[in-house]
N, CA, C and O atoms as a MOPAC input file, in Angstrom:
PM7 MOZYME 1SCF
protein

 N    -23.38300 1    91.67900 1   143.91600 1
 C    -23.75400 1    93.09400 1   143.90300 1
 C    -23.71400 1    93.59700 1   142.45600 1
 O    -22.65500 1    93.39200 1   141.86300 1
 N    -24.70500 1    94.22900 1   141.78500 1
 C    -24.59200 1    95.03600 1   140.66000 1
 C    -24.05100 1    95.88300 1   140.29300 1
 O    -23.93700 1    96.65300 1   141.24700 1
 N    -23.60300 1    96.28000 1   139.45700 1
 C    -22.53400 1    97.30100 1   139.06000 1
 C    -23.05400 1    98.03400 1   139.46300 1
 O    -22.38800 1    98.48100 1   140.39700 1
 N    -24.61700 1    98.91700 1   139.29500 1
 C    -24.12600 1   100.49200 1   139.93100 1
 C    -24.52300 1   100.56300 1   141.27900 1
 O    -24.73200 1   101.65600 1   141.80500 1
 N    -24.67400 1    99.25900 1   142.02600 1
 C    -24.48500 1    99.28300 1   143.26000 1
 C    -23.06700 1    99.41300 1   143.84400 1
 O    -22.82200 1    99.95400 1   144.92300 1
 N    -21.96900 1    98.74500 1   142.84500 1
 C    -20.92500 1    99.10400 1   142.95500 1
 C    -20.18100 1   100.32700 1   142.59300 1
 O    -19.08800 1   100.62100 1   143.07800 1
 N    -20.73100 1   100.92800 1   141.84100 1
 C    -20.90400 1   102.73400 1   141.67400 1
 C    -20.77500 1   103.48300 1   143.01700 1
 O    -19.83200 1   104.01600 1   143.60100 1
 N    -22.73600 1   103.23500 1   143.41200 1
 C    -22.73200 1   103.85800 1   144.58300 1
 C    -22.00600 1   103.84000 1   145.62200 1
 O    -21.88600 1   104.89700 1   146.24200 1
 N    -21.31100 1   102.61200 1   146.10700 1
 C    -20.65900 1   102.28000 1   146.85000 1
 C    -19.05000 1   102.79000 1   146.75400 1
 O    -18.32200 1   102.58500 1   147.72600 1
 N    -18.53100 1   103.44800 1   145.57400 1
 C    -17.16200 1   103.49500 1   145.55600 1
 C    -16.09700 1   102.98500 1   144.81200 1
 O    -15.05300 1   103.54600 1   144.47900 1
 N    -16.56800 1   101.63400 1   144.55000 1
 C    -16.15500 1   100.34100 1   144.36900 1
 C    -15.71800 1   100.62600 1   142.79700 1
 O    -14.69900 1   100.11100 1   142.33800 1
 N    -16.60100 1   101.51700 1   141.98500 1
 C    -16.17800 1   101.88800 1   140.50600 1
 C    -16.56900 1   102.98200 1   140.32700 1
 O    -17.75500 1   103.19400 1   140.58000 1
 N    -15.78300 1   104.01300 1   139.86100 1
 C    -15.31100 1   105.40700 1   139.53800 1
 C    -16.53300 1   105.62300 1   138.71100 1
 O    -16.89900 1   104.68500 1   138.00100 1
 N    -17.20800 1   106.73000 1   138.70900 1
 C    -17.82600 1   107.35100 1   137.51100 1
 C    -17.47300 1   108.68900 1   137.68900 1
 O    -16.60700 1   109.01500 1   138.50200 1
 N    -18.20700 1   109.66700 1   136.84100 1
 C    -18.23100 1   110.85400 1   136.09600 1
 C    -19.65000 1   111.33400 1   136.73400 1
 O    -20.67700 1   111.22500 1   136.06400 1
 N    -19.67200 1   111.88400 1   138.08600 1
 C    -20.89200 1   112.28000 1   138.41300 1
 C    -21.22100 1   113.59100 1   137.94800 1
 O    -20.45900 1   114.53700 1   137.74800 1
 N    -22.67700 1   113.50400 1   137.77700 1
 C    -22.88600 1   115.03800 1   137.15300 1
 C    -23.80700 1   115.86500 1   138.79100 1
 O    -23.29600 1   116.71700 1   139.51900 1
 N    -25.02100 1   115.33600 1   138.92800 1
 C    -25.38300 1   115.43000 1   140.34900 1
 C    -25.82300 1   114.26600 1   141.70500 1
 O    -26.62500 1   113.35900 1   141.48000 1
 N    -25.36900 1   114.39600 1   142.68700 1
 C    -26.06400 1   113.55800 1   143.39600 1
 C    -26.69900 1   114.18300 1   144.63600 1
 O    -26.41400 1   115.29300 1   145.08500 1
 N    -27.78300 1   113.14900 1   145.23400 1
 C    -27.93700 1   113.97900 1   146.69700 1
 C    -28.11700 1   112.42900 1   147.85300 1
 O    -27.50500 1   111.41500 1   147.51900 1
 N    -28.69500 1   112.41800 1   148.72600 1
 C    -28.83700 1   111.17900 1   149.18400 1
 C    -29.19600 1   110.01100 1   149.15800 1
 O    -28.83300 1   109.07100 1   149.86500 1
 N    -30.33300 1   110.07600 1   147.86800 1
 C    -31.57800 1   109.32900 1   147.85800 1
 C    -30.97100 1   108.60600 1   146.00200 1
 O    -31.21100 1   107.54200 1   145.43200 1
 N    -30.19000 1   109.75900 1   145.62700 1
 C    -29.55900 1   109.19500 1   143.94100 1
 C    -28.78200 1   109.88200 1   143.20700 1
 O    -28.36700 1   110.99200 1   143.54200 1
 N    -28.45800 1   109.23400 1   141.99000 1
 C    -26.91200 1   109.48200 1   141.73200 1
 C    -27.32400 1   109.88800 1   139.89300 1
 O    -28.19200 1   109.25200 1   139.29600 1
 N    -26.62500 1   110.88100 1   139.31500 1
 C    -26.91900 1   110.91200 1   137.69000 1
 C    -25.19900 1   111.12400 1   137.77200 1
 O    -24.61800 1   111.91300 1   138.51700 1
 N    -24.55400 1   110.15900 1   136.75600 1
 C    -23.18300 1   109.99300 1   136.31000 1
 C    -23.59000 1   109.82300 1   134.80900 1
 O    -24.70300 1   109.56600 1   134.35100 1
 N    -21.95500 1   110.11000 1   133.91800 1
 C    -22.00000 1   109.96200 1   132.89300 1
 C    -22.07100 1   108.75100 1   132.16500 1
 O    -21.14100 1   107.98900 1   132.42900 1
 N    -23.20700 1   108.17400 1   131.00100 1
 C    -22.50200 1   107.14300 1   130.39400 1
 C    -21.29100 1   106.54100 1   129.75900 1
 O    -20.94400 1   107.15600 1   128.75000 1
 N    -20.36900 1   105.25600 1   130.14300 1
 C    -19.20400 1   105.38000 1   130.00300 1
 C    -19.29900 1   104.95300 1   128.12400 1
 O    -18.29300 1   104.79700 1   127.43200 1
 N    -20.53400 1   104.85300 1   127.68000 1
 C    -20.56800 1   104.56800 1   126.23300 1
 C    -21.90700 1   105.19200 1   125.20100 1
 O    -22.84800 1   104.64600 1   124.62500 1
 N    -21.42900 1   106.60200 1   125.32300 1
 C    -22.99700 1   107.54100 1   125.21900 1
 C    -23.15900 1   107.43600 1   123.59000 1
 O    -22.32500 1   107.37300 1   122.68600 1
 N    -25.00400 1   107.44500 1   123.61000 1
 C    -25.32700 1   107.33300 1   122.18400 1
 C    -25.92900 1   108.58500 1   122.06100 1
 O    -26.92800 1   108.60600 1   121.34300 1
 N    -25.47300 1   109.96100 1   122.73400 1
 C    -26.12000 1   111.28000 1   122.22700 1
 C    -24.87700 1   111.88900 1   122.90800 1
 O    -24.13600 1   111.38400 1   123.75200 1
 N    -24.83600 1   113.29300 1   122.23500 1
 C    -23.57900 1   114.20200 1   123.03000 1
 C    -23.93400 1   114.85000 1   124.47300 1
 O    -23.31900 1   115.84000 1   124.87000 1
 N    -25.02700 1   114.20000 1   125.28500 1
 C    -25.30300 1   113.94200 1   126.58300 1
 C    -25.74200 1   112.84600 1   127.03300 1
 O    -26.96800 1   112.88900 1   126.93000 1
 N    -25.33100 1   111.63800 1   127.59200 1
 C    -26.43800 1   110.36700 1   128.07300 1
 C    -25.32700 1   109.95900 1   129.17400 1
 O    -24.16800 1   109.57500 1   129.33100 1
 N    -26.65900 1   110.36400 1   129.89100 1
 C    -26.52400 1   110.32700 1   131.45900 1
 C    -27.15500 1   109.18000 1   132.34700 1
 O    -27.91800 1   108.54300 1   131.62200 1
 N    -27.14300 1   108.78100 1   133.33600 1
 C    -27.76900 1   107.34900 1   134.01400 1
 C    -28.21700 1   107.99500 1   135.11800 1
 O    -27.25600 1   108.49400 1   135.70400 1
 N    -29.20900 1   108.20100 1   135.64500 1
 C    -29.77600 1   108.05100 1   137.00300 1
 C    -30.13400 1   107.18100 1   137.09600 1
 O    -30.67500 1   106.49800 1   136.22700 1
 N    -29.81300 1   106.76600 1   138.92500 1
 C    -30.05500 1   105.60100 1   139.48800 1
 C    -30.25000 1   106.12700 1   140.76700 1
 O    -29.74600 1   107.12100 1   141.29000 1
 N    -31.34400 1   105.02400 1   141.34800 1
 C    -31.48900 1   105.46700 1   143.00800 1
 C    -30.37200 1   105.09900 1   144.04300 1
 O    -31.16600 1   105.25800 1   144.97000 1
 N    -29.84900 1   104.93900 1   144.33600 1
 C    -28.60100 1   104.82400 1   145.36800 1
 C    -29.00000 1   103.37000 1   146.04500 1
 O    -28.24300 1   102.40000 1   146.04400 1
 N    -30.08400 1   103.38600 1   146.51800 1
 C    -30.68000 1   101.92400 1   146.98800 1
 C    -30.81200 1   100.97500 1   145.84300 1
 O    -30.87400 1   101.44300 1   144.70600 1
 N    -30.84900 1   100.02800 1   145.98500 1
 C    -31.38700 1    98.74500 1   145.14000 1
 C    -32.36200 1    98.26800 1   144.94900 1
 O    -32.91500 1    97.38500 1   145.60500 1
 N    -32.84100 1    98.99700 1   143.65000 1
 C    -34.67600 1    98.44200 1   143.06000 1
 C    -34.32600 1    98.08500 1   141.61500 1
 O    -33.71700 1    98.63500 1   140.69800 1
 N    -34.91600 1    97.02600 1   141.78700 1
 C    -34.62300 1    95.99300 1   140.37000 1
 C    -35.25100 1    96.61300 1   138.83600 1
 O    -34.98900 1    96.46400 1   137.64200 1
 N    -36.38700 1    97.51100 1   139.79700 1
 C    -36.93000 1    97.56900 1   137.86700 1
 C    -37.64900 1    99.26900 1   138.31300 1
 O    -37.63900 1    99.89000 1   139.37600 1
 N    -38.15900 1    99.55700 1   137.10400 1
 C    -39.72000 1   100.35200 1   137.41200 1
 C    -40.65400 1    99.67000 1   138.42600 1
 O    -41.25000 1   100.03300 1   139.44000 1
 N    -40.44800 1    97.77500 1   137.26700 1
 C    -41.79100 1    97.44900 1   138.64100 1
 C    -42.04400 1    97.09800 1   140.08100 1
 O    -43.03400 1    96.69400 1   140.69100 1
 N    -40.58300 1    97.44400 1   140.47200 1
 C    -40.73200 1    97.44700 1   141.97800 1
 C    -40.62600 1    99.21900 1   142.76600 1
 O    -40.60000 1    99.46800 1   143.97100 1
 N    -40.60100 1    99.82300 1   142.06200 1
 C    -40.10500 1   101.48100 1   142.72100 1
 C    -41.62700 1   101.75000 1   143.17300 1
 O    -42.66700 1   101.55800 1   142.54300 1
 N    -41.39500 1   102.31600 1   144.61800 1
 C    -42.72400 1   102.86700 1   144.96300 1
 C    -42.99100 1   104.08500 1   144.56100 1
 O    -42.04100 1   104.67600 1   144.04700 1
 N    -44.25100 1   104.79300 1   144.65600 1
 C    -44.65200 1   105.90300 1   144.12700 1
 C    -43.95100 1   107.28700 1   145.18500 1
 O    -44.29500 1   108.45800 1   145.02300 1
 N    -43.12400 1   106.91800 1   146.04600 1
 C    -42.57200 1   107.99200 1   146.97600 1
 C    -41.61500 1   108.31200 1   146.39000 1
 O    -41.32500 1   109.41900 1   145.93600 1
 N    -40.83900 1   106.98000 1   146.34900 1
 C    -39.15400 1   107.41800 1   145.47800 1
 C    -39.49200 1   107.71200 1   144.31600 1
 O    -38.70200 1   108.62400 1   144.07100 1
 N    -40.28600 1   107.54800 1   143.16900 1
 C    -40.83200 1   107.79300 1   141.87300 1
 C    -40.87500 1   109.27500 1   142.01500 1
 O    -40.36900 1   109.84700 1   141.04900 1
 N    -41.33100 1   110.04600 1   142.93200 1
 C    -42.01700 1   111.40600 1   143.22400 1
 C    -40.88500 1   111.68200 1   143.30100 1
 O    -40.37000 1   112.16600 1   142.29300 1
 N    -40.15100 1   111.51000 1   144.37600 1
 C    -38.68800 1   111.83300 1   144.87700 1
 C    -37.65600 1   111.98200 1   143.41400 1
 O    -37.10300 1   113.05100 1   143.15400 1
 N    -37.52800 1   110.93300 1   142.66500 1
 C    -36.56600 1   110.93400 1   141.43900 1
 C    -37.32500 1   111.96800 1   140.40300 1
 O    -36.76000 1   112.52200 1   139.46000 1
 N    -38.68100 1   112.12000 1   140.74900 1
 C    -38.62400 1   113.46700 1   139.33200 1
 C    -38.46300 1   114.55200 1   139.66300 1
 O    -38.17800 1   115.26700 1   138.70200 1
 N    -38.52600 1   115.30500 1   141.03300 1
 C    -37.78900 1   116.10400 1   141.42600 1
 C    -35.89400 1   116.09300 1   141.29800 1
 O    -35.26400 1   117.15000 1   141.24700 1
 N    -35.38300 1   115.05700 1   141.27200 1
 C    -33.90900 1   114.95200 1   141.16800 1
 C    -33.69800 1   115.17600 1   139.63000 1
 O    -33.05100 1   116.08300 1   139.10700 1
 N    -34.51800 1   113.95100 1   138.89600 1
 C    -33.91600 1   114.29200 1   137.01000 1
 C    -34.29900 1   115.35400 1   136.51400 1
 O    -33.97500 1   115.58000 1   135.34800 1
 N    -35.29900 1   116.56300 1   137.42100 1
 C    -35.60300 1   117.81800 1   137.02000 1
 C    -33.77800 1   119.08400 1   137.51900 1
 O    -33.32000 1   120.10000 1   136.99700 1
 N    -33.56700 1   118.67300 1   138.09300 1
 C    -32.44500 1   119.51800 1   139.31400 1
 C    -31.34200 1   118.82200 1   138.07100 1
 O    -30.49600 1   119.52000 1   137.51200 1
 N    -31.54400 1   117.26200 1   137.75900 1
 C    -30.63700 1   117.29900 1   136.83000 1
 C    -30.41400 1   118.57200 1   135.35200 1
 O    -29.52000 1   119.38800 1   135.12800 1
 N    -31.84200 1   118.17600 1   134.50400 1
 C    -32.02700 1   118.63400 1   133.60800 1
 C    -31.26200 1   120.18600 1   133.60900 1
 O    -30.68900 1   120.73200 1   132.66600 1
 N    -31.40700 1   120.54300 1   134.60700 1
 C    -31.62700 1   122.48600 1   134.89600 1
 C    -30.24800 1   122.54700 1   134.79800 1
 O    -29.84900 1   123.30500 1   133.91400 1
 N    -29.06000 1   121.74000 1   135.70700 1
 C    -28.28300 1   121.49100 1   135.87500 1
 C    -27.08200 1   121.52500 1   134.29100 1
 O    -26.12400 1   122.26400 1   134.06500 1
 N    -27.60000 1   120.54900 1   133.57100 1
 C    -27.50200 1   120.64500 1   132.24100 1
 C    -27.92100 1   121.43600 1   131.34200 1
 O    -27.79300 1   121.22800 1   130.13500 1
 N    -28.43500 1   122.37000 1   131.82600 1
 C    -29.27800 1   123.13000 1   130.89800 1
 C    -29.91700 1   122.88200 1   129.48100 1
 O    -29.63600 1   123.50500 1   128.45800 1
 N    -30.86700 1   121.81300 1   129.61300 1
 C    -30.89100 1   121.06800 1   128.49200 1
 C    -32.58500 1   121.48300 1   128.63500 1
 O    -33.25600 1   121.37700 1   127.60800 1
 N    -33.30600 1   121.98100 1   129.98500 1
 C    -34.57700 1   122.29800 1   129.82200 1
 C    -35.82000 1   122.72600 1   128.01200 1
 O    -36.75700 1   122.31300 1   127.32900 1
 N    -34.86100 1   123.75100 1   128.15500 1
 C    -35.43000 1   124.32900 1   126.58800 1
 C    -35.10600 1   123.63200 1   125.08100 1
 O    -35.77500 1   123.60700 1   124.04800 1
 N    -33.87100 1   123.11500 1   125.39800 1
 C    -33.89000 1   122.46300 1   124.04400 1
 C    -34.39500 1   120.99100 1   124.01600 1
 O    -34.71300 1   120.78000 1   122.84600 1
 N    -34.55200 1   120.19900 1   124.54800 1
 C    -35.24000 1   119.30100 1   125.00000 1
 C    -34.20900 1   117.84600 1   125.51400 1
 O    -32.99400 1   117.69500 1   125.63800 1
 N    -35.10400 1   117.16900 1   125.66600 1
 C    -33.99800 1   115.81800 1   126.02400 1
 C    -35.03200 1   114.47800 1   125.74100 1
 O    -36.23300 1   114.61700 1   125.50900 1
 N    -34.43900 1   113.35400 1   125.79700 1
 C    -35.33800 1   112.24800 1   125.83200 1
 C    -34.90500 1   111.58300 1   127.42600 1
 O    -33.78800 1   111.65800 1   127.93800 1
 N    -35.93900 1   111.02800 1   127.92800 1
 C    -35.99000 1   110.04200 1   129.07400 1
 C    -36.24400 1   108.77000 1   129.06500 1
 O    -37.44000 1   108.50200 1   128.95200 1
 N    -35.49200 1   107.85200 1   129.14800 1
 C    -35.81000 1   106.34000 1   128.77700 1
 C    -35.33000 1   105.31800 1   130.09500 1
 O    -34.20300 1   105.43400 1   130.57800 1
 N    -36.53900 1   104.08900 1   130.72400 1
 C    -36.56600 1   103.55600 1   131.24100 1
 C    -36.30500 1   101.95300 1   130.33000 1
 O    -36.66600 1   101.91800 1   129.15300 1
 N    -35.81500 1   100.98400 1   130.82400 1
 C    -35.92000 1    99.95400 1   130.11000 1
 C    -36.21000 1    99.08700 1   130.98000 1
 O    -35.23600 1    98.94600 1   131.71900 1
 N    -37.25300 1    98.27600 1   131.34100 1
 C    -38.12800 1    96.85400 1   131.81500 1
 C    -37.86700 1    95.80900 1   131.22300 1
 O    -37.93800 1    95.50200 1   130.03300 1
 N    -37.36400 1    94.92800 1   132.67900 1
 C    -37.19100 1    93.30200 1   132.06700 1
 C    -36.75000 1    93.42700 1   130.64900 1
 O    -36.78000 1    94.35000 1   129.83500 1
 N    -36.22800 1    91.89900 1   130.61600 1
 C    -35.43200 1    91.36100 1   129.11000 1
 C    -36.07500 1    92.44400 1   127.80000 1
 O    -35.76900 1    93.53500 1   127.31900 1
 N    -37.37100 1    91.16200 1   127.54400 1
 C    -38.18300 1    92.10900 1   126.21200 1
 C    -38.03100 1    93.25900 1   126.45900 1
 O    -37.31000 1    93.50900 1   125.49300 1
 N    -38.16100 1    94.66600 1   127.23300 1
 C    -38.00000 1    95.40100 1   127.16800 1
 C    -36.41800 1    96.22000 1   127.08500 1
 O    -36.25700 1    97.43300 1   126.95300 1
 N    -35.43500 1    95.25700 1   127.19500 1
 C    -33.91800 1    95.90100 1   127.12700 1
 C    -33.26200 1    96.30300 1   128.45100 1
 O    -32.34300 1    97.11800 1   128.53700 1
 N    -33.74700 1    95.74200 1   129.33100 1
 C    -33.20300 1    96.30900 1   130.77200 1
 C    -32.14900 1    95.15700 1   130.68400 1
 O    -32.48500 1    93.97200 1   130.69200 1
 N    -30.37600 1    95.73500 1   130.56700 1
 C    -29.15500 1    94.79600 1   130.79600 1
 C    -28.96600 1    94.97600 1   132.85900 1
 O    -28.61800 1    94.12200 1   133.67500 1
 N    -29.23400 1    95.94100 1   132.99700 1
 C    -29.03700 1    96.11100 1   134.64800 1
 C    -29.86800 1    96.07100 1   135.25900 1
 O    -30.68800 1    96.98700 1   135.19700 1
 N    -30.07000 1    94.88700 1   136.22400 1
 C    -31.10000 1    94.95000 1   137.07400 1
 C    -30.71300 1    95.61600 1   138.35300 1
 O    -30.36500 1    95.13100 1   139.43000 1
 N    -30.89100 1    97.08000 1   137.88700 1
 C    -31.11800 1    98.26900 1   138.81200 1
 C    -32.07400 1    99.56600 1   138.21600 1
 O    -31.88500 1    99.83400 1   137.02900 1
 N    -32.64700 1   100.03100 1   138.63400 1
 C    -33.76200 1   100.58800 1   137.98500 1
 C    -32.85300 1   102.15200 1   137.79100 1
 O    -32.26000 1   102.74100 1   138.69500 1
 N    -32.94400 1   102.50600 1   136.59600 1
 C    -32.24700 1   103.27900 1   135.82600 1
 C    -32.82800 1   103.97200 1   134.96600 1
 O    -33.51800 1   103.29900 1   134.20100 1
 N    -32.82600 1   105.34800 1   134.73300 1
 C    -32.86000 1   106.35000 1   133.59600 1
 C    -31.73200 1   106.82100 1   132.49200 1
 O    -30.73100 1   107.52400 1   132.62900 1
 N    -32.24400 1   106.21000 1   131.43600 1
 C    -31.40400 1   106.98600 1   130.66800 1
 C    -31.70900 1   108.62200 1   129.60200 1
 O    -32.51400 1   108.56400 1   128.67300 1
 N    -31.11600 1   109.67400 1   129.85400 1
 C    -31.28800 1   110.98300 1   129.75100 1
 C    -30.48400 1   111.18200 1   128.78700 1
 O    -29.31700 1   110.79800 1   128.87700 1
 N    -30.95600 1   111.82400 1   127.66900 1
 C    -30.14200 1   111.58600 1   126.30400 1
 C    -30.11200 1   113.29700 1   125.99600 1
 O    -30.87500 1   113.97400 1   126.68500 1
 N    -29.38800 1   113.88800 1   125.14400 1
 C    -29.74300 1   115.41000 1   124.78300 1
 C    -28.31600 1   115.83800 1   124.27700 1
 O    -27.27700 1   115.18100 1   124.22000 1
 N    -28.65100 1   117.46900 1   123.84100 1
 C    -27.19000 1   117.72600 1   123.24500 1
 C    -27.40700 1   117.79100 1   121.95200 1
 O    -26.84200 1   118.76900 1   121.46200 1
 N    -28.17800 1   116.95000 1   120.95600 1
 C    -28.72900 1   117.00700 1   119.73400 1
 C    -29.95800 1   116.59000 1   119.09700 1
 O    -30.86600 1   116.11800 1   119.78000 1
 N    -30.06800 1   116.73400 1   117.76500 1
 C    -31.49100 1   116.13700 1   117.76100 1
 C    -31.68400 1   114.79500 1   117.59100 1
 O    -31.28400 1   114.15500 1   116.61800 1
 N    -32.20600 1   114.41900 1   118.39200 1
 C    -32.48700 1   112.69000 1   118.41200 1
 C    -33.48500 1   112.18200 1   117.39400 1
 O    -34.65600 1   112.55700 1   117.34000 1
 N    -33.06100 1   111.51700 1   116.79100 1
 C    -34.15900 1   110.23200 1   115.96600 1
 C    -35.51800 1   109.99400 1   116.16200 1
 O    -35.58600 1   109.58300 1   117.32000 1
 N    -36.61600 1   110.02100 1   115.69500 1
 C    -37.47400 1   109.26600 1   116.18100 1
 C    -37.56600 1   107.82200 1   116.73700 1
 O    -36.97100 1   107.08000 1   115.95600 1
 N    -37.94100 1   107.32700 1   117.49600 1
 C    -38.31300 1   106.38100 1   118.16800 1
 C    -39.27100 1   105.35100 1   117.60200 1
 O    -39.13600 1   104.35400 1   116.89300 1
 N    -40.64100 1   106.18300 1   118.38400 1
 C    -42.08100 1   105.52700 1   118.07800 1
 C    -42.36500 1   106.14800 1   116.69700 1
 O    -43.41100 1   105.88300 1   116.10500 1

């Protein structure tokens, strides 16, 4: 079982910020912004490339309820998915990472 299957399950403590049935946003236990947060779907989907377009619909309604939640709407935030190896995905559980709180770096 994967760690944040073991999350969901109980099994390891986090720092939830919101959840509802369908998924979970807890705190990162090693944040690289003075907000970085993890959503995850509660079920077990390995990547982006297996999430169907229902739960996809479903989770941007949730990381929006997050955002508001945080009140991070207006000042902005970054949203980051990571795919397979080359792309940096360490958990194969399909995950958002939600960064904010300051001004972030460029990227691209």
């Amino acid at each position: 079982m994967c760690i944040f299957c073991n999350i969901v399950d109980g099994k390891i403590p986090n720092q939830t910020v919101v959840q509802n049935e369908e998924f979970l946003a807890f705190n990162d236990i090693s944040p690289l912004a003075k907000i970085h947060v993890l959503i995850i779907p509660k079920a077990h989907i390995s990547s982006f490339n297996e999430v169907s377009p229902q739960t996809m619909a479903n989770m941007t309604s949730f990381i929006q309820e997050v955002v508001k939640k945080l009140n991070i709407k207006d000042n902005g935030y970054r949203l980051i998915t990571n795919i397979g190896k080359e792309g940096g995905q360490e958990v194969e559980h399909l995950h958002f990472h939600l960064l904010a709180g300051e001004q972030l770096g460029k990227i691209i």
